[in-house]
KELOVO-446662 format. One record per residue (C-alpha): residue number from 1; residue in one letter; x, y, z. Coordinates in Angstrom, 1 decimal. Each point is the difference from the previous one (the first is absolute). Layout:
N
R:NUM:a:X:Y:Z;
...
//
This chain:
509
R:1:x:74.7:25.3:-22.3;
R:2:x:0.2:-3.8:-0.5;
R:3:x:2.8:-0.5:2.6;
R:4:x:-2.1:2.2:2.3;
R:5:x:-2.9:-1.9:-0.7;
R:6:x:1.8:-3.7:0.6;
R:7:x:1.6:1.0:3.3;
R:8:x:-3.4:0.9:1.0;
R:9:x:-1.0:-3.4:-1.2;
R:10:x:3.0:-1.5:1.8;
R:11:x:-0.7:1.9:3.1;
R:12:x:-3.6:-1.3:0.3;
R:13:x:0.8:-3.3:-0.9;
R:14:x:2.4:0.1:2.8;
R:15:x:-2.3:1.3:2.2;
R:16:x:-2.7:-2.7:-0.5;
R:17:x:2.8:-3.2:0.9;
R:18:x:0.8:1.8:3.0;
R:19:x:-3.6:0.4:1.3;
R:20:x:-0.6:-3.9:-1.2;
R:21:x:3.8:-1.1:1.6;
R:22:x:-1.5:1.4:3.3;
R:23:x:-3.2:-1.2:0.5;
R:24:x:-0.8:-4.3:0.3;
R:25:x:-3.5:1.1:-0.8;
R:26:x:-0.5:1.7:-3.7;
R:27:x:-3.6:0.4:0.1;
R:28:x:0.8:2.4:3.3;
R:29:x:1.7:2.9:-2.5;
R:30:x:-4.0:0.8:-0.1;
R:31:x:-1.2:0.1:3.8;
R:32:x:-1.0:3.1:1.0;
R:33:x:2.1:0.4:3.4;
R:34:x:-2.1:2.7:1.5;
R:35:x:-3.0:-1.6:-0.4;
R:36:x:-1.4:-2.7:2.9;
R:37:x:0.4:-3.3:-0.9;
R:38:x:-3.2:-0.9:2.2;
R:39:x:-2.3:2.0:2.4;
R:40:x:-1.1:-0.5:2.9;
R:41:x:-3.9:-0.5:-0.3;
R:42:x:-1.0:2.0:3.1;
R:43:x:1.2:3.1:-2.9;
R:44:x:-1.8:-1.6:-2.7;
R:45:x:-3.5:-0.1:1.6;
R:46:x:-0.4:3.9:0.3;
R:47:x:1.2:0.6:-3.8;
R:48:x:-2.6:-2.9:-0.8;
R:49:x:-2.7:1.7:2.3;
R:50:x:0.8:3.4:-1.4;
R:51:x:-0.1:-0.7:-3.2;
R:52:x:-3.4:-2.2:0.0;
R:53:x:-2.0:2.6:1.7;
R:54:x:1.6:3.0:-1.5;
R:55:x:-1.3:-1.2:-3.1;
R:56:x:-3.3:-1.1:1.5;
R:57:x:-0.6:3.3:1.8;
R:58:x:0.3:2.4:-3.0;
R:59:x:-2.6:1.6:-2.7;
R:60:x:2.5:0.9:-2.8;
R:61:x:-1.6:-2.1:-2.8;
R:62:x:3.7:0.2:-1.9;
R:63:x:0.5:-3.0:2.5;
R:64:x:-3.3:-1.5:1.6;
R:65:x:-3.5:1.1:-1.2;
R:66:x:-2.4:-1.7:2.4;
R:67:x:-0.7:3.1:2.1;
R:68:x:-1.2:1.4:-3.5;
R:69:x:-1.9:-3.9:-0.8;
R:70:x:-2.0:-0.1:3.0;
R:71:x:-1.4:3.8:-0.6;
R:72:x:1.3:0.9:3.2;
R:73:x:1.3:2.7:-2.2;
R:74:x:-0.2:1.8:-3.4;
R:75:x:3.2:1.6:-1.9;
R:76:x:-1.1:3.9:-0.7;
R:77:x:3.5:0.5:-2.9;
R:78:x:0.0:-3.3:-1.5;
R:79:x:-2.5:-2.6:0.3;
R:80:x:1.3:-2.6:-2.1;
R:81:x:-0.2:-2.8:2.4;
R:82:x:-3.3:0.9:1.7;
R:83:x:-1.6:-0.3:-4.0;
R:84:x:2.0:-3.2:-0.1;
R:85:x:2.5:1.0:-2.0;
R:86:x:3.3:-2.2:1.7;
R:87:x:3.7:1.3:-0.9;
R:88:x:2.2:-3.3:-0.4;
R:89:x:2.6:1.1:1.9;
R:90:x:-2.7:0.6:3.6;
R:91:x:-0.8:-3.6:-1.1;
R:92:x:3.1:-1.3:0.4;
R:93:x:1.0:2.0:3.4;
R:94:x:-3.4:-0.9:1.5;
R:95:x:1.4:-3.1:1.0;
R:96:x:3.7:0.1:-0.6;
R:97:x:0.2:2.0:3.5;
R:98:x:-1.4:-2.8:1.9;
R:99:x:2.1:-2.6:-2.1;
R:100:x:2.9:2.0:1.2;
R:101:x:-1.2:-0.2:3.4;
R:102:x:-0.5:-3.8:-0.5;
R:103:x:3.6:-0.1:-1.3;
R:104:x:1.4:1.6:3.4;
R:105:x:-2.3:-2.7:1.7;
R:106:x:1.4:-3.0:-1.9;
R:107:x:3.6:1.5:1.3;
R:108:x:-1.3:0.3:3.6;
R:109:x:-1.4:-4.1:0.1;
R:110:x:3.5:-1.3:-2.1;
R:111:x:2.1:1.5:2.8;
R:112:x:-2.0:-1.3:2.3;
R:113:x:-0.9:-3.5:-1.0;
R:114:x:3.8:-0.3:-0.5;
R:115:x:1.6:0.7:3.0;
R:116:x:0.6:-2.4:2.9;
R:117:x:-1.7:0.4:3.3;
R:118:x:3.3:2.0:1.6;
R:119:x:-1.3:2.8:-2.4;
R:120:x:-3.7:-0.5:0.6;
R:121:x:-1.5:-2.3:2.4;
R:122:x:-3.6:-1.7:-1.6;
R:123:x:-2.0:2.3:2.0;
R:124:x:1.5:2.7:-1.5;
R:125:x:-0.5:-1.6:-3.6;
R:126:x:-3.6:-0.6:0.7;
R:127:x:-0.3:3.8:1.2;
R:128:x:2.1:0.8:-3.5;
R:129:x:-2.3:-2.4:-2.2;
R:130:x:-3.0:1.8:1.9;
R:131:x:0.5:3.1:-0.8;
R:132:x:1.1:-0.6:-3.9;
R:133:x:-2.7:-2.0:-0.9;
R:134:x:-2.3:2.7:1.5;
R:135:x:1.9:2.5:-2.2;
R:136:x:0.6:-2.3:-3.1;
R:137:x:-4.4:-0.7:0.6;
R:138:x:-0.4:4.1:-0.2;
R:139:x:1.9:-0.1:-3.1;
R:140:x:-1.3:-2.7:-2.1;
R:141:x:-3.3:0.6:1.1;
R:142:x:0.1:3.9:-1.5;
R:143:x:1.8:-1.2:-2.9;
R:144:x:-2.8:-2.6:-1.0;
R:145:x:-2.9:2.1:0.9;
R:146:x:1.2:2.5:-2.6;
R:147:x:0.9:-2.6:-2.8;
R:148:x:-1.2:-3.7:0.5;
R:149:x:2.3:-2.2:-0.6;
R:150:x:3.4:0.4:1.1;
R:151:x:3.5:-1.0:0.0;
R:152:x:-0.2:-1.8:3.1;
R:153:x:1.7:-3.6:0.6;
R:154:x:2.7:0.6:-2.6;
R:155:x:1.3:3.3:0.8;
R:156:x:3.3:1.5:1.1;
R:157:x:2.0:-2.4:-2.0;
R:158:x:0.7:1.8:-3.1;
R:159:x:3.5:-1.7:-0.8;
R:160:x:-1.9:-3.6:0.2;
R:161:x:-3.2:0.9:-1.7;
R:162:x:-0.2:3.7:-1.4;
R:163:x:-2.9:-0.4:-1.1;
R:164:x:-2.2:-1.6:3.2;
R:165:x:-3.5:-1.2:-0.6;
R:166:x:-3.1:1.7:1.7;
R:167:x:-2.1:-1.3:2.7;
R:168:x:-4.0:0.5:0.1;
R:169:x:-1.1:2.2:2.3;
R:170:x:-1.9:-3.0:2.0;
R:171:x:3.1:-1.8:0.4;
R:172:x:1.9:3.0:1.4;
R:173:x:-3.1:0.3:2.5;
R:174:x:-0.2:-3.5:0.5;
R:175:x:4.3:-0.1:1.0;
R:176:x:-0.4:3.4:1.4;
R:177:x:-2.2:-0.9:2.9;
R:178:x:1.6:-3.8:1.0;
R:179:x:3.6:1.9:0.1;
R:180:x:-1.6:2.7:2.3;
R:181:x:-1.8:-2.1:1.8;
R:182:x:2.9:-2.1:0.5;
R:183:x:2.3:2.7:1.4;
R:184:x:-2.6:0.9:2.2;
R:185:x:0.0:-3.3:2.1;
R:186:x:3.7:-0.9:-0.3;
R:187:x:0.7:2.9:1.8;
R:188:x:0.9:-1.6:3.8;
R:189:x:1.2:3.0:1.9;
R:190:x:-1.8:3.2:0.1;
R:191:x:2.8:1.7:1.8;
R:192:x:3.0:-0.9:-1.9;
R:193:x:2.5:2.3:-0.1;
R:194:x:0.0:1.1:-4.1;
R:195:x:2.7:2.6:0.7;
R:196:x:-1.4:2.6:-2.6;
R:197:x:-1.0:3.3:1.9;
R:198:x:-0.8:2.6:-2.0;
R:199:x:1.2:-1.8:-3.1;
R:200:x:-3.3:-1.6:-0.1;
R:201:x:-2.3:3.3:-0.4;
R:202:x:-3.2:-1.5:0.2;
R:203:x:0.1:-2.4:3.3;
R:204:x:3.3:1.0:1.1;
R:205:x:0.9:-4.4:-0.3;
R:206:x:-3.6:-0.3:2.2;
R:207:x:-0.8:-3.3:-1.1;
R:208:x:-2.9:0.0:2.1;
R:209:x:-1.1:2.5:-2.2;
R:210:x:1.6:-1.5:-2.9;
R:211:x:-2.3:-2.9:0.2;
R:212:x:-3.4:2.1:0.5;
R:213:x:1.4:2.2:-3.4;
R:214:x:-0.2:-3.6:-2.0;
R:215:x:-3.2:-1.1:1.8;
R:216:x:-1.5:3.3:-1.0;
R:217:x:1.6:-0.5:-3.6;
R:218:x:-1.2:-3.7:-0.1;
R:219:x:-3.6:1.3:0.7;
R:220:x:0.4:2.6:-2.9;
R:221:x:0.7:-3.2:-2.5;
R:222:x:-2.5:-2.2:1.6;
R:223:x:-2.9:2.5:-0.6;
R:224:x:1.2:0.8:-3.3;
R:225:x:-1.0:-3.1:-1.5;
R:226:x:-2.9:-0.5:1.7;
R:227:x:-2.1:0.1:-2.5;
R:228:x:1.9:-2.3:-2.3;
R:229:x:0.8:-2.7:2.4;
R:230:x:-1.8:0.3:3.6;
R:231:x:1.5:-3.1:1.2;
R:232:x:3.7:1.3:-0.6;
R:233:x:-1.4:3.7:1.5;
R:234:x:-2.0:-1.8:3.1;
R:235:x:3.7:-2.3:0.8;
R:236:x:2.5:3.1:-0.1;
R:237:x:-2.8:2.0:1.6;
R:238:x:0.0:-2.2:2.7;
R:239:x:4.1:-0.6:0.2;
R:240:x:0.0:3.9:0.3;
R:241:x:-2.5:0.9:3.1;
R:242:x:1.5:-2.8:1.7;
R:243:x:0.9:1.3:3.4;
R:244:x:2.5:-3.0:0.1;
R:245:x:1.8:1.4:-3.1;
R:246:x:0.1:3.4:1.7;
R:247:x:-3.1:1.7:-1.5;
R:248:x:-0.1:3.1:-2.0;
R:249:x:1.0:3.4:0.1;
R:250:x:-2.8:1.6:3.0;
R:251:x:0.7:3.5:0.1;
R:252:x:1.4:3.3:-1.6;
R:253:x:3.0:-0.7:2.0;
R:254:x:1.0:-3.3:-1.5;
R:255:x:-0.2:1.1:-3.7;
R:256:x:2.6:-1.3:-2.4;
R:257:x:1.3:3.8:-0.7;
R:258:x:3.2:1.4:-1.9;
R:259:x:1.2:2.7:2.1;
R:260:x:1.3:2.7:-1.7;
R:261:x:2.0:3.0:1.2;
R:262:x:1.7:3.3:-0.8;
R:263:x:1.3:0.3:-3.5;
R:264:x:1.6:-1.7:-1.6;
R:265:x:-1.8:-2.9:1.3;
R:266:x:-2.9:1.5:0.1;
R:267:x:-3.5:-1.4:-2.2;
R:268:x:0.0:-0.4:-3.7;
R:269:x:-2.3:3.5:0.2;
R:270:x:2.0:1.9:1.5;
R:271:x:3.5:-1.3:-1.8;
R:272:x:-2.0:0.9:-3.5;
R:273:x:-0.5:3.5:1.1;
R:274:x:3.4:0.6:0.9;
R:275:x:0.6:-1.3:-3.3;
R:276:x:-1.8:2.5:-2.0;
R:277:x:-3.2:-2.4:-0.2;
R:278:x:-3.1:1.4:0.8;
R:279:x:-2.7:-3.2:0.7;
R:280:x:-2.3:0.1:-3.4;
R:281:x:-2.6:-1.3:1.9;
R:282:x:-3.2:1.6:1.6;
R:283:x:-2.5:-1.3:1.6;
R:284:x:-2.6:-2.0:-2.5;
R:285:x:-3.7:0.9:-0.6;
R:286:x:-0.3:-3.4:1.3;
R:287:x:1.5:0.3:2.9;
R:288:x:-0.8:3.1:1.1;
R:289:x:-3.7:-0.3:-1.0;
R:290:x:-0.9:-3.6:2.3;
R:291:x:1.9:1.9:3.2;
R:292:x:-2.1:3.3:-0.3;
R:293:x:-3.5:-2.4:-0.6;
R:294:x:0.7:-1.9:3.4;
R:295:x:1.6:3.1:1.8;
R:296:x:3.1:-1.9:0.5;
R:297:x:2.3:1.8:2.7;
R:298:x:2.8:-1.0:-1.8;
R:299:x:-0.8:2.0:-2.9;
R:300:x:2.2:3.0:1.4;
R:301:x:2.6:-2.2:1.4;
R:302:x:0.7:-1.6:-3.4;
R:303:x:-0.9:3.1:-2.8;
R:304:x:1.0:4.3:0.6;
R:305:x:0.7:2.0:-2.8;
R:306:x:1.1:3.6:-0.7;
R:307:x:-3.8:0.9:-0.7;
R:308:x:-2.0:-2.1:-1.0;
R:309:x:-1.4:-3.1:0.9;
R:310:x:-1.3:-2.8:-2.3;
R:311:x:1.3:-3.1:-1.4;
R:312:x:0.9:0.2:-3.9;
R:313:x:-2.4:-1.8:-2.2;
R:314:x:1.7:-3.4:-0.6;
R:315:x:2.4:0.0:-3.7;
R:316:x:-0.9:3.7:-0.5;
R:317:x:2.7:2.6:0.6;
R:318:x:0.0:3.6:1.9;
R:319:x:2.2:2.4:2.0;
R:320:x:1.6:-1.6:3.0;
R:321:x:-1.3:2.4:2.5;
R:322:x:-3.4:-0.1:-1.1;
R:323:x:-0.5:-3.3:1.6;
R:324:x:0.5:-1.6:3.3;
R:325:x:4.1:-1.3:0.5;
R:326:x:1.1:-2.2:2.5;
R:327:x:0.2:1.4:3.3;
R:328:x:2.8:2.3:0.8;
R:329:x:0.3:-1.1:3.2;
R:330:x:0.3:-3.8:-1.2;
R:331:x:2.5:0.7:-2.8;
R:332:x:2.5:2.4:-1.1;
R:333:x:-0.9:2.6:-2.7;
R:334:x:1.3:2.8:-2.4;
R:335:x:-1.5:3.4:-1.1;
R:336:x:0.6:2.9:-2.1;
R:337:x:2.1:3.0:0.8;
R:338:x:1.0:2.5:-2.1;
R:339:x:-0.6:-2.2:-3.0;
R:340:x:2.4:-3.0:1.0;
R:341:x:-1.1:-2.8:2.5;
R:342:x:1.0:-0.1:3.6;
R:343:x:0.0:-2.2:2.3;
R:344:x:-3.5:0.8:2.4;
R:345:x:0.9:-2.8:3.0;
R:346:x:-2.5:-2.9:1.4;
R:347:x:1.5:-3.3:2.1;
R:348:x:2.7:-1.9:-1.1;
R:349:x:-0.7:-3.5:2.0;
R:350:x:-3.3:-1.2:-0.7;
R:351:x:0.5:-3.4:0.1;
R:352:x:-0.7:-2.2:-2.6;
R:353:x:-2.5:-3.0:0.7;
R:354:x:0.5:-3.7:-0.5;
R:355:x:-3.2:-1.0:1.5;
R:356:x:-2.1:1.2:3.0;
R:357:x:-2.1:-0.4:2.1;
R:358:x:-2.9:1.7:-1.6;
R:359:x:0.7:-2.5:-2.8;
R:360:x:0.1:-3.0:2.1;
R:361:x:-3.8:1.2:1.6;
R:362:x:-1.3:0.4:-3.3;
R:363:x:1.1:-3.7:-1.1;
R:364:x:-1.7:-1.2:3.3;
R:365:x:-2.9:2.0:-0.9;
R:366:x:-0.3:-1.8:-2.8;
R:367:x:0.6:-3.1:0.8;
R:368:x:-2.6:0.0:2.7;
R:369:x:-2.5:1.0:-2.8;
R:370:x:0.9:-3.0:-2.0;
R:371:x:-0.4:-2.2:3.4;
R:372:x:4.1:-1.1:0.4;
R:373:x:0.0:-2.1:3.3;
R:374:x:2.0:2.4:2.7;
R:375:x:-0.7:3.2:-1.8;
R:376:x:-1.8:1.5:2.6;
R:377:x:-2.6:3.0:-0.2;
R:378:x:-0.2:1.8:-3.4;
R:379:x:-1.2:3.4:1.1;
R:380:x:2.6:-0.2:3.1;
R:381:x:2.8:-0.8:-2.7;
R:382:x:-1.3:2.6:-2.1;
R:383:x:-0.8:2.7:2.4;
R:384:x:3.4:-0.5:1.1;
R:385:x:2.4:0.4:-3.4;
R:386:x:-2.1:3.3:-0.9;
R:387:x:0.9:1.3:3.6;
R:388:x:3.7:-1.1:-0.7;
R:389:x:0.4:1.7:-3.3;
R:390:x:-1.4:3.2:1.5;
R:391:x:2.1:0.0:3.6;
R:392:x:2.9:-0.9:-2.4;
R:393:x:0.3:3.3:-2.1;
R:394:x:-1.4:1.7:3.4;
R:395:x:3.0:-0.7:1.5;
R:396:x:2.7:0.6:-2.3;
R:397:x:-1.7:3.5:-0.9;
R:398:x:-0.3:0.7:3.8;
R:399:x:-3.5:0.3:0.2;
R:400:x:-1.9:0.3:3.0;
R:401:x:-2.5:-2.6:1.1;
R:402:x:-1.9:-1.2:-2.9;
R:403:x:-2.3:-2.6:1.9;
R:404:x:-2.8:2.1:-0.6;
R:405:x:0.2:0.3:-3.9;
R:406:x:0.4:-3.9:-0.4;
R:407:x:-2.6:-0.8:2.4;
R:408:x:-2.3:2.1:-2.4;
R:409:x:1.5:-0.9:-3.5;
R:410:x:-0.9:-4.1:1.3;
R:411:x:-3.5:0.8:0.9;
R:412:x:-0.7:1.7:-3.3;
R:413:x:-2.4:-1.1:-1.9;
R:414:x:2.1:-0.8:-3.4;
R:415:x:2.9:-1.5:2.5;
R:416:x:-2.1:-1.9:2.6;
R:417:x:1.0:-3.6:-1.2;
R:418:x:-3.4:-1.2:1.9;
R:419:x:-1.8:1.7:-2.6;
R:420:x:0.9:-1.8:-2.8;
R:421:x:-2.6:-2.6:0.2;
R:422:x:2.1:-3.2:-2.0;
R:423:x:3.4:-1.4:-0.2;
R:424:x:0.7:1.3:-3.7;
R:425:x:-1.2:3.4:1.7;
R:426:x:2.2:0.0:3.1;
R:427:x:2.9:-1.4:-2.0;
R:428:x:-0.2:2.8:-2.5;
R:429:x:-0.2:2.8:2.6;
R:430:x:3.3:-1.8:2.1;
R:431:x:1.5:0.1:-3.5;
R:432:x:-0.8:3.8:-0.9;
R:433:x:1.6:0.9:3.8;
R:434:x:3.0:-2.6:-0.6;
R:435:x:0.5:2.3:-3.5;
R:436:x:0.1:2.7:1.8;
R:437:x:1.9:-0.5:3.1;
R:438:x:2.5:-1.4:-2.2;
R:439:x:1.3:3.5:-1.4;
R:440:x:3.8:0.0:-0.9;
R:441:x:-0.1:-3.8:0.0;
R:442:x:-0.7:0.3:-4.0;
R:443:x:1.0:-3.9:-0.7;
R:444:x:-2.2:-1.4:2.7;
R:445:x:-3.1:2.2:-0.9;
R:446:x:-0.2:-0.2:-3.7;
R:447:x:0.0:-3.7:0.7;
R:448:x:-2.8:-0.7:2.5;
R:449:x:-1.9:2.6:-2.4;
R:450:x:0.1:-2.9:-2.7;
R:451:x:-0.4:-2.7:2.8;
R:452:x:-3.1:1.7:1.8;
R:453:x:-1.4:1.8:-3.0;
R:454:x:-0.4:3.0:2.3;
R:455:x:-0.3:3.1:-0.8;
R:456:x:-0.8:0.8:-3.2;
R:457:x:2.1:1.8:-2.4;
R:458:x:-0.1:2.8:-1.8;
R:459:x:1.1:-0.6:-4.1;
R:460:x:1.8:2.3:-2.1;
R:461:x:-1.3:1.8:-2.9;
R:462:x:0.2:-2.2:-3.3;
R:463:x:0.1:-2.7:2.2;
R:464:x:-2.9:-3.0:1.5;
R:465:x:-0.2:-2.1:2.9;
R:466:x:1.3:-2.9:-1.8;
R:467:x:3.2:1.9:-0.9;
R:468:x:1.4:0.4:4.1;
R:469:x:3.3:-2.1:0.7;
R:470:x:-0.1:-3.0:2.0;
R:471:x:3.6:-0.1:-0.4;
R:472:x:3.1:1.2:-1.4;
R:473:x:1.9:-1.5:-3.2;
R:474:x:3.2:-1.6:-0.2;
R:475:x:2.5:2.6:-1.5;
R:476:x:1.1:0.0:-3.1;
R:477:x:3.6:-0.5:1.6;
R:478:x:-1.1:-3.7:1.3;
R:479:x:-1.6:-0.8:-3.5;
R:480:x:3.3:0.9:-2.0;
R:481:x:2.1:-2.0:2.6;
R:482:x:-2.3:-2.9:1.4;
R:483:x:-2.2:0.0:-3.3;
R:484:x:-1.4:-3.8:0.7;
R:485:x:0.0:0.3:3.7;
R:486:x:-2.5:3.1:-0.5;
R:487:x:-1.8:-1.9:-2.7;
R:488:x:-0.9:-3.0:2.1;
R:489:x:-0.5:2.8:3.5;
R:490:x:-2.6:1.3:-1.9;
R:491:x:-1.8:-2.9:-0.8;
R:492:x:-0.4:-0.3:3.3;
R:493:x:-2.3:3.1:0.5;
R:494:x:-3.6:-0.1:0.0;
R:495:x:-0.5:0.3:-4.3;
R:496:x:3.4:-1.4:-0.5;
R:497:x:1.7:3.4:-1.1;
R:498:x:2.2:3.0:1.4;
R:499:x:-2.6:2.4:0.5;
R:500:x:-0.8:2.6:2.4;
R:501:x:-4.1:-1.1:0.8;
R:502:x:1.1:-3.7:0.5;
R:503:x:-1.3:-1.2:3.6;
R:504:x:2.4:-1.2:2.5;
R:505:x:-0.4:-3.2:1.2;
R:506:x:-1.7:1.3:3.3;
R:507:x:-2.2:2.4:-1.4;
R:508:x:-3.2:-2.0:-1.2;
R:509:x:-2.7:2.1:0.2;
//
């Protein structure tokens, strides 16, 4: 057995100086040939795309619980998150998904910065840095209207600094909106050649339309921190409507969408489903309850149910099909047969939303209230995003003509934005219609709920007012591996500590 054993020791021994006698390059034994050394970043973008808005566009609170936090919906088995009760792991995956997305983003600008105009000539490097900033401003922008502060300035160099510093959340809006803006004008040619196709599966390398998705975006952050600093809002504001800079998006047919298809690249829904998930959402009390008091035609676009139809009392539990679900017609969906589940059917490509027009209207609404130069007519802005939402989910459920049911939802009484007789009044109803119109867009409605105050929501039991989240914590993962990074983050919260009522810098009131 020992001579066995040595020859074996011989043999590999052996082995080992032959594989180093035939390579000049050691640290090469541990390359993985099969894998690409570099790639191209026209087939980086879609896997950046994908994974940003698959993560965006999805209501399982394992991974993102905003659908849940802006009481767009209540969770019927377990309601641990809509009673504010936050498993660590969620709070990590909240925003590691868009950090990953980020990560394919930072490939995507390296490749590009570095190569020599034979590869990419400086239009098509101002189209490139166009179109990642815009996705990179999607990103951050979610990630620090969950948490606050943020690894911002110092990330993505783990092997330099593992454990990076974090940035406030009015620096990140503050850098945010002078890179957008900047990609914006150094674009010089509108028609340049980007070469992308279908790679690119929201503009198809449209940078035309490219530059009217950061516009739009660049009006989102502007009015965001309009009531914290108006002089920073009222500039970007301005930077963004700019019909020099190419304006915003100005119809249902220029929104920023993720187009999804047949499975398996179809929406996060619809992929759950087929993986044994059945969405543990239902509509919420409040929800459901503000659509049926102002006869909201969309009521019936966005809620069905097996039977019965009601929204499930915010942090209480029930029986699934007791209570209104997301529209079959929207989403996919499972059902019972012969006591197993099956799968029932529904659409696989409804598309996920980056920002519409209907959103854009709404800001413009706003910002006519508040009296921005160039914002134009509030109630024209405003009629025009609640027609928007409406004709939107008319048209992918191939509805007839709906012209009639918005023209009487906008004259109603409790919709009429002439009726509310001062700015805090008009700016609270375009905020209750912005809440709603925003449905499936979880992120972006829970936080212009905290911005505009609008509409109220409903409490748990056991639980007050005082005790709904502004904010999600840091996990406990960042605390045991960037302990004084966290520490000195959470100083920078309103009250100076990691906590889940702290205010975000924007949200003042």
């Amino acid at each position: 057995m020992k001579f066995k054993n040595m020859i074996k020791y011989l043999m590999s021994a052996l082995l080992v100086v032959a594989l180093f006698a035939c390579t000049e390059d050691f640290e090469s034994i541990n390359d993985n040939t099969k894998s690409a050394k570099e790639v191209h970043p026209k087939y980086l973008l879609p896997t950046a795309q994908s994974i940003a808005m698959n993560h965006y566009f999805n209501c399982d609170v394992n991974d993102i619980v905003t659908g849940v936090l802006c009481q767009h919906f209540s969770q019927p088995s377990y309601a641990d998150e809509s009673n504010y009760n936050f498993r660590d792991g969620m709070l990590d995956r909240n925003i590691g998904e868009f950090y990953m997305a980020l990560a394919n983003l930072k490939e995507i600008r390296s490749y590009v910065d570095d190569s020599d105009d034979a590869v990419f000539s400086q239009e098509e490097k101002q189209g490139w840095n166009l179109i990642v900033t815009t996705l990179e401003t999607f990103c951050f922008q979610n990630i620090t209207d969950v948490n606050g502060p943020a690894i911002y300035s110092k990330g993505f160099d783990l092997v330099g600094d593992p454990t990076p510093s974090y940035d406030s959340q009015q620096d990140i809006y503050v850098d945010l909106m002078e890179k957008l803006s900047a990609s914006i004008t150094g674009v010089t040619n509108l028609d340049v050649d980007m070469k992308l196709g279908d790679q690119d599966i929201v503009f198809h390398g449209d940078i035309s339309m490219w530059r009217k998705f950061a516009n739009s975006m660049l009006l989102r952050l502007a009015m965001r921190v309009s009531d914290v600093d108006e002089t920073l809002s009222r500039r970007y504001f301005a930077m963004a409507v700019d019909p020099a800079n190419g304006g915003v998006i100005t119809s249902n047919d220029e929104n920023a969408l993720f187009t999804y298809h047949d499975s398996p690249s179809a929406n996060s829904f619809f992929e759950n489903v087929l993986d044994g998930w059945t969405p543990g959402v239902v509509a919420s009390n409040t929800m459901y309850d503000i659509m049926a008091s102002t006869a909201d035609p969309r009521i019936s676009m966005f809620f069905g149910g097996p039977w019965y139809y009601e929204g499930l009392p915010y942090g209480e539990t029930g029986t699934w099909w007791k209570f209104a679900n997301i529209n079959y017609d929207l989403i996919a969906f499972k059902n019972y047969k012969n006591n197993g589940y099956w799968y029932g059917g529904g659409p696989e490509d409804l598309p996920g939303i980056f920002i519409d027009f209907a959103e854009v209207e709404f800001f413009l609404a706003e910002a006519a209230v508040r009296g921005y130069a160039d914002a134009g007519d509030a109630k024209t802005h405003y009629n025009n995003a609640i027609a928007a939402s409406i004709q939107y989910y008319a048209d992918f459920l191939e509805m007839e003509d709906v012209q009639d049911d918005i023209d009487a939802y906008l004259a109603s009484d409790v919709v009429d934005l002439d009726q509310a007789t001062s700015p805090e009044a008009k700016i609270e109803r375009i905020g209750r219609e912005k809440w709603v119109a925003l449905f499936l867009q979880g992120g972006e409605a829970w936080a212009e709920a905290r911005r505009l105050d609008t509409p109220q929501f409903n409490v748990p039991p056991g639980k007050t007012v005082a005790d709904i989240p502004m904010r999600l914590k840091f996990s406990s993962r960042e605390w045991v591996i960037n302990d004084a990074n966290v520490q000195a983050a959470a100083a920078l919260l309103n009250g100076g500590e990691d906590s889940y009522t702290a205010r975000l810098w924007w949200d003042i009131k």
